[in-house]
Structure formats: structure tokens, C-alpha cells
C-alpha positions as CSV (number, residue, x, y, z in Angstrom):
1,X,57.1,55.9,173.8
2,X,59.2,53.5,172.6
3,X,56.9,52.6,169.6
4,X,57.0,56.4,168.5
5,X,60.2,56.4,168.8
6,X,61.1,53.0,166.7
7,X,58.5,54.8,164.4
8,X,60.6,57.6,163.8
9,X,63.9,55.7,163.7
10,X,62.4,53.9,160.6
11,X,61.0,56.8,159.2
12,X,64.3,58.6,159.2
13,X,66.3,55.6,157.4
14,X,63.3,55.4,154.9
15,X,63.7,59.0,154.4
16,X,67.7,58.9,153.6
17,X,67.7,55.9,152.3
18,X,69.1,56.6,148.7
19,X,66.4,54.4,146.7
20,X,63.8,56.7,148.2
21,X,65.2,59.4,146.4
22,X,65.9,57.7,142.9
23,X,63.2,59.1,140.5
24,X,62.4,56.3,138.0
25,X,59.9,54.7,135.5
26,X,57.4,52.1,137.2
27,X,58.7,49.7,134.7
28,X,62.1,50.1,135.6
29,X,63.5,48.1,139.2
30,X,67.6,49.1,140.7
31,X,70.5,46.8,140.5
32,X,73.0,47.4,143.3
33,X,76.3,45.5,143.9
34,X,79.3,46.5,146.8
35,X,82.7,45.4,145.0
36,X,85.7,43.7,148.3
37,X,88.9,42.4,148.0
38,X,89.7,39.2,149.7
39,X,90.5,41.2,153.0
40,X,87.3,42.5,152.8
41,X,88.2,45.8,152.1
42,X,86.0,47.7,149.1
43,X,87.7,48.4,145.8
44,X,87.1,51.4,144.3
45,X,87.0,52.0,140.8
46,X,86.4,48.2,139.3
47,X,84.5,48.1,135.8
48,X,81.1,46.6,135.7
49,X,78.9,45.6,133.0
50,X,75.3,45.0,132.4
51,X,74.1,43.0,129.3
52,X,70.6,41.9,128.7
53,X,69.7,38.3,127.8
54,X,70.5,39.0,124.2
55,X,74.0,40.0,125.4
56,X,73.3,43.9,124.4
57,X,75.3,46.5,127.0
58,X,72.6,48.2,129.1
59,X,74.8,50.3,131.2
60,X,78.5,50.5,132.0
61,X,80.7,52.3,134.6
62,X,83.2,51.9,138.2
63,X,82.3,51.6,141.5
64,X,82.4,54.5,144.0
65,X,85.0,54.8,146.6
66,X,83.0,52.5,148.6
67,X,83.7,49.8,146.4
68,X,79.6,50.0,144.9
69,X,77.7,51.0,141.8
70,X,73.7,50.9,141.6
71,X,71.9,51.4,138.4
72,X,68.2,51.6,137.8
73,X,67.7,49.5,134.8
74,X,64.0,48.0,132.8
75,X,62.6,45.2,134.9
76,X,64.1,42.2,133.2
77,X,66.9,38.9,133.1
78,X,70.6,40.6,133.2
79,X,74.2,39.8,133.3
80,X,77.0,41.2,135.0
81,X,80.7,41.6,134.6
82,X,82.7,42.6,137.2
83,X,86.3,43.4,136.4
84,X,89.6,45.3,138.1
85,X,93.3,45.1,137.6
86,X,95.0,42.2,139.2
87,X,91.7,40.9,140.1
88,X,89.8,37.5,138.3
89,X,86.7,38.7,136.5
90,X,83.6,38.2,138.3
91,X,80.2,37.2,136.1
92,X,76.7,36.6,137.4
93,X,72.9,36.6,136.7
94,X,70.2,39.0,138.4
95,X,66.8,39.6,137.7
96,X,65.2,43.4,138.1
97,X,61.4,43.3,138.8
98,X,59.3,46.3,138.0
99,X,59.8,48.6,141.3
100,X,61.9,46.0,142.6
101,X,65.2,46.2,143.9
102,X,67.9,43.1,143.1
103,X,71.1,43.3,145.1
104,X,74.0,41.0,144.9
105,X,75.4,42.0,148.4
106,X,79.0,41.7,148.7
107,X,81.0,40.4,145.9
108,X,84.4,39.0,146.9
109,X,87.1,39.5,143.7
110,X,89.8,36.6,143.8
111,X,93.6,38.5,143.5
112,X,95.2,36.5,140.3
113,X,98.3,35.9,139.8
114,X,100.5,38.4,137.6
115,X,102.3,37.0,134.6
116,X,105.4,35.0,134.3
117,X,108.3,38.0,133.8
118,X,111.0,37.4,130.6
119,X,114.1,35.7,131.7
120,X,117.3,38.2,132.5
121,X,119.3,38.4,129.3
122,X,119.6,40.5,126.1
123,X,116.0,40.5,123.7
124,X,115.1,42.4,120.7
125,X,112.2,43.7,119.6
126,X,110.1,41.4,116.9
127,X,109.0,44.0,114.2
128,X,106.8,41.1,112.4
129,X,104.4,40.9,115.4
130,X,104.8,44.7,116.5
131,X,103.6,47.9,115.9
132,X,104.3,52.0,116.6
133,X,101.4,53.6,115.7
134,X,99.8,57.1,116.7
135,X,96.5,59.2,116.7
136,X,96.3,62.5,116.2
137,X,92.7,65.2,116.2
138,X,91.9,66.6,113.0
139,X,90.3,70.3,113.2
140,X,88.6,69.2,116.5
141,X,86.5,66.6,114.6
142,X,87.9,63.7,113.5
143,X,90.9,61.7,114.5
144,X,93.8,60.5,111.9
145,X,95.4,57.1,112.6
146,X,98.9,56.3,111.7
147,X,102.1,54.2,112.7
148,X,105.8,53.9,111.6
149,X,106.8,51.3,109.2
150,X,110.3,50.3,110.1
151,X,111.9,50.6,114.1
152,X,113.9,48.8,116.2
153,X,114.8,47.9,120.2
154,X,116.9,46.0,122.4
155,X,115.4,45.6,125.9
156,X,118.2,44.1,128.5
157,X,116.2,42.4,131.6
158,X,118.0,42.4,134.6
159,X,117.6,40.1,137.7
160,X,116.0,42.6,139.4
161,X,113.2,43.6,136.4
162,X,113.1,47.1,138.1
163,X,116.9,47.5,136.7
164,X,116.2,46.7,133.4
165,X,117.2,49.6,130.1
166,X,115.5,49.9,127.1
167,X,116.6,51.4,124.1
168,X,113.8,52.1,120.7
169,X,114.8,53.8,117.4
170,X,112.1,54.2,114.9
171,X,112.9,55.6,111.5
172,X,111.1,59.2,110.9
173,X,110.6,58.7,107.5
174,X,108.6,55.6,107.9
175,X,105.5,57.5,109.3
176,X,102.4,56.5,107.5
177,X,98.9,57.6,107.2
178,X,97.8,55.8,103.9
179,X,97.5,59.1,102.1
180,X,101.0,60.1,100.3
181,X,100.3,63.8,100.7
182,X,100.0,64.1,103.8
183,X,102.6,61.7,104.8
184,X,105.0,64.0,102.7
185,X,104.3,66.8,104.7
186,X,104.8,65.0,108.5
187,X,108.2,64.2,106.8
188,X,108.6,68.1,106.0
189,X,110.3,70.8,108.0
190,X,106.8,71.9,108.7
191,X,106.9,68.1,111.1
192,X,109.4,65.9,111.9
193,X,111.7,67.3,109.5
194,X,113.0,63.8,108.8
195,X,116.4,65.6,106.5
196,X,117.7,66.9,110.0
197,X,116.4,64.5,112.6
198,X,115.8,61.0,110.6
199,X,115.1,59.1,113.8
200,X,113.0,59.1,117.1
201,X,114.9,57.6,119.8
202,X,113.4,56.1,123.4
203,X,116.3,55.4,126.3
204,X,115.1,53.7,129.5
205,X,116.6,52.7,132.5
206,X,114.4,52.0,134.8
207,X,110.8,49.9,135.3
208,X,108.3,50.8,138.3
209,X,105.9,48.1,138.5
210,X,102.6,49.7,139.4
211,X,100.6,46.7,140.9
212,X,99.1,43.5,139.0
213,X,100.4,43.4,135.3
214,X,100.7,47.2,135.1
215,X,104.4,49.1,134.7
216,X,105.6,52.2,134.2
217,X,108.7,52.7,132.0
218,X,109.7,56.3,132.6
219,X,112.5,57.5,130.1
220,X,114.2,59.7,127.0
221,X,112.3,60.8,124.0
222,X,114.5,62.5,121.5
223,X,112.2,63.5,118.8
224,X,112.8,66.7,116.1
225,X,116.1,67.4,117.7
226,X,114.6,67.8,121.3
227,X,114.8,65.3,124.1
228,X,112.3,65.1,127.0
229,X,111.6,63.0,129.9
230,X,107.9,60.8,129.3
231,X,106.6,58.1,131.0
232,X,104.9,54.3,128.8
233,X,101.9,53.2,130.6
234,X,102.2,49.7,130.2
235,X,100.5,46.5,131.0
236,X,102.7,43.5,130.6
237,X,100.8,40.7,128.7
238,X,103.0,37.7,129.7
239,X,105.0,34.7,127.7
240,X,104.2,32.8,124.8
241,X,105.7,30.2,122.3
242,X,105.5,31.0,118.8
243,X,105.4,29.2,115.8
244,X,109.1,27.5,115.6
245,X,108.8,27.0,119.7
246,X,110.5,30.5,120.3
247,X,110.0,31.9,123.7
248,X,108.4,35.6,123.1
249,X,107.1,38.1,125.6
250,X,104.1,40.7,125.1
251,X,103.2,44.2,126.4
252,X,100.9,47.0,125.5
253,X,102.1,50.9,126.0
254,X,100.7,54.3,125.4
255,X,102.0,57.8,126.2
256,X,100.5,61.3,125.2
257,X,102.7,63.8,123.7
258,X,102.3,67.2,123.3
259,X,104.0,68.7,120.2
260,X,105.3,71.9,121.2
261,X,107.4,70.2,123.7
262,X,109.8,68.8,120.7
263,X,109.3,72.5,119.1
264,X,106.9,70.2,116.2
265,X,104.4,73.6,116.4
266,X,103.4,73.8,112.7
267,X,99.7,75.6,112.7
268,X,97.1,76.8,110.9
269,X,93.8,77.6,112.0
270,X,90.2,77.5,110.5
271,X,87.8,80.1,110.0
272,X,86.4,79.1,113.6
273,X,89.7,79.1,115.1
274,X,90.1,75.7,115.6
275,X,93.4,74.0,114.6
276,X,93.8,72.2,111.5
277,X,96.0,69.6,113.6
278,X,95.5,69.2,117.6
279,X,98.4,70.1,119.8
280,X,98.4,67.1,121.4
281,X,99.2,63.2,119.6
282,X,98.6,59.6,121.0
283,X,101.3,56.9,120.7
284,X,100.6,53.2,121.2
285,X,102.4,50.6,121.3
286,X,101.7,46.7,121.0
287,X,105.4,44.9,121.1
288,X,106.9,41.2,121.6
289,X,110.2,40.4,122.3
290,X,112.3,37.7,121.3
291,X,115.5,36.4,123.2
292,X,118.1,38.5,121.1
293,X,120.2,36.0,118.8
């Protein structure tokens, strides 16, 4: 009785186990992984890699809410990468035999520490080593790239970072695409109207550190006239010495803006419907800061 019943016990587990049910070539073998912090708990959506032995991508995505990811992949030598924020990358080897299945158990990712933050005090924003730029769809195809030429900032860093205000003005009429036509009409009314509202203007107040090197700068966009509230993504990059021995600090930022929030709702439509310009435009920013003075 027992035997039949051991039998059936396996059976069952062979039955749900999830490999059973994974349809694939009989050159091809799995790859499976389960992603833990140091406390042993699982994190969920960390980045992983697999690259065959001539470094080629074979397949790319995150871990489940379980903290694990399992890919059926050609028999063969690979390497992975495992990444997540705050986390030190992970790397290691595995080979995938033909029906086989090569698990790397429990991979333990090692908590780093974040970034040195900027000194309190006034600093400026370095235009040399800075940039504004934008993206925006073109009639549901293609996407235009552009940035602003000329800007400025003061960022004033507080003891308590959190505290800290920021203050951008970029100058409208500095937008630039590379093509002079169309650049004249973003400066039109038909845009940012740069006559009536020569600047964009961003006023912050307050930082909300997010975990790791990750911030959010919530804040006042004034833009054609109309201010509303929008929130950087940002990712702090750290401190650096430059060329003359100057201390500078880095930091990456994006937002998405919608133009008919600053009334910018200029359109015209193709034959298909589709809109010559997408409603919607990407800003990112890559900035370093110098101590101001």
C-alpha cells in the first residue's frame, strides 16, 4: 500500500512539475535560476542575461515574483548576468545539455553600497558636461530626437538631502532638432510659442529617495504659460573629480509629458488618422553639478 501510494505521490509531482509541461526542441535543454537577497528573501523583478560563448544575447528578461526566471535555450556553454537596483551584479557560467536541465539553485545578490551624496551648500549646473534633450513620435512611426542648446540651474543641498530645492530654466528658443524648418515651427505659436513664453522653468523643493541610487524629484513645470506638478525619475550617479581637481556630482532623469497638459495641442492628422506629432514627449536628462563659485 505504501509503494502505490509513494507511486502516486511521485507521479503527481512529475505531473505538475512545470518542466513536464514545457514543449521544446530535443536540441534545446532549460536554464532556471531563483534570485534572494541577503536575508534570503526572493527579489522580484531583477534583470538577467544570457549570452552565448561568443558573447551574443540569447534571451533577456526579470524574475517572477518569486524571485526566478527559467528559459529553455539550445544545448550549449552560456553566461549569465544577473542584475537589480542596489544590488552588485551577479555573473556566472552554465552549461545546457540537449533535454537537460542546468539550475543554478539559489543565487544570493550582495546589497552595495549607494553613492557618496554632494556636500550641503550652493551648486550650479555644468552646461559643458550636461544635456536637456527630448524624444518625440512621428506619425506613429518614427521617433524625432532633440535637446535645448542653452539652460541653466542652481541645486541648493541641504543637510538633510530630502530638504534640498532645485531650480532649472532652459531657454525655449534653444530647442534643436538639426533641421531649421522644423525647429522654426516648435518655436511658433503653433508650439512653444517662444515670443510669449521664452523659457521653460522647473522649481523643486523636495527629494524622496526611492531605495539604492534611485530618487524622485517631484516639482513645477512651467512650460507655454501653464505650470503643472511632474515628477524626475532619477538615479543618482555619484562624485567625481574633473579635470582641474573640481569636485562634480552626476545624475540621470527622465519624465514624460503630455502636451495638452501645457495647452501645446497643435494637430494634424494623416489620411489614416494618425497624428502627424504624438501627444505625448520624453524628456531626459544627463546633468553634473559643480560647487557654485
Amino acid at each position: 500500500m505504501f509503494g502505490r501510494w509513494l507511486g502516486n505521490r511521485t507521479n503527481r509531482a512529475q505531473r505538475t512539475s512545470p518542466l513536464a509541461a514545457l514543449t521544446m526542441p530535443p536540441s534545446a535543454g532549460v536554464l532556471t535560476c531563483r534570485v534572494l537577497d541577503p536575508v534570503n528573501e526572493p527579489v522580484r523583478g531583477a534583470e538577467f542575461a544570457v549570452s552565448d560563448a561568443m558573447g551574443r544575447k540569447v534571451v533577456s528578461g526579470g524574475t517572477d515574483p518569486f524571485g526566478s526566471f527559467m528559459a529553455a535555450v539550445p544545448a550549449g556553454d552560456y553566461r549569465l548576468a544577473v542584475s537589480a537596483e542596489g544590488y552588485a551584479p551577479y555573473r556566472a557560467n552554465a552549461t545546457v545539455a540537449e533535454s537537460g536541465h542546468a539550475s543554478l539553485g539559489d543565487v544570493t545578490l550582495q546589497v552595495t553600497p549607494p553613492p557618496q551624496l554632494p556636500r550641503s551648500g550652493d551648486w550650479e549646473i555644468e552646461p559643458m558636461h550636461s544635456s536637456i534633450a527630448f524624444t518625440a513620435r512621428h506619425i506613429g512611426l518614427a521617433r524625432i530626437h532633440g535637446r535645448f542648446n542653452t539652460f541653466a540651474g542652481a541645486l541648493r543641498v541641504a543637510d538633510r538631502i530630502e530638504q534640498s530645492a532645485m531650480h532649472v530654466v532652459i531657454d525655449a528658443s534653444s530647442i534643436d532638432t538639426n533641421v531649421k524648418m522644423r525647429d522654426d515651427h516648435l518655436r511658433s505659436a503653433d508650439f512653444l510659442d517662444v515670443d510669449r513664453f521664452p523659457t521653460l522653468e522647473f522649481y523643486s523643493e523636495r527629494f524622496i529617495h526611492k531605495g539604492g541610487s534611485r530618487w524622485a524629484i517631484p516639482g513645477a513645470l512651467t512650460l507655454h504659460g501653464v505650470t503643472r506638478t511632474v515628477t524626475l525619475d532619477a538615479e543618482y550617479l555619484g562624485l567625481g573629480n574633473g579635470m582641474e581637481g573640481e569636485t562634480r556630482a552626476a545624475c540621470r532623469a527622465t519624465v514624460e509629458l503630455h502636451r495638452d497638459d501645457f495647452t501645446v495641442s497643435w494637430q494634424t492628422m494623416l489620411a489614416r488618422g494618425i497624428a502627424v506629432v504624438g501627444s505625448s514627449v520624453k524628456i531626459e536628462l544627463d546633468v553634473q553639478i559643480v560647487p557654485k563659485g
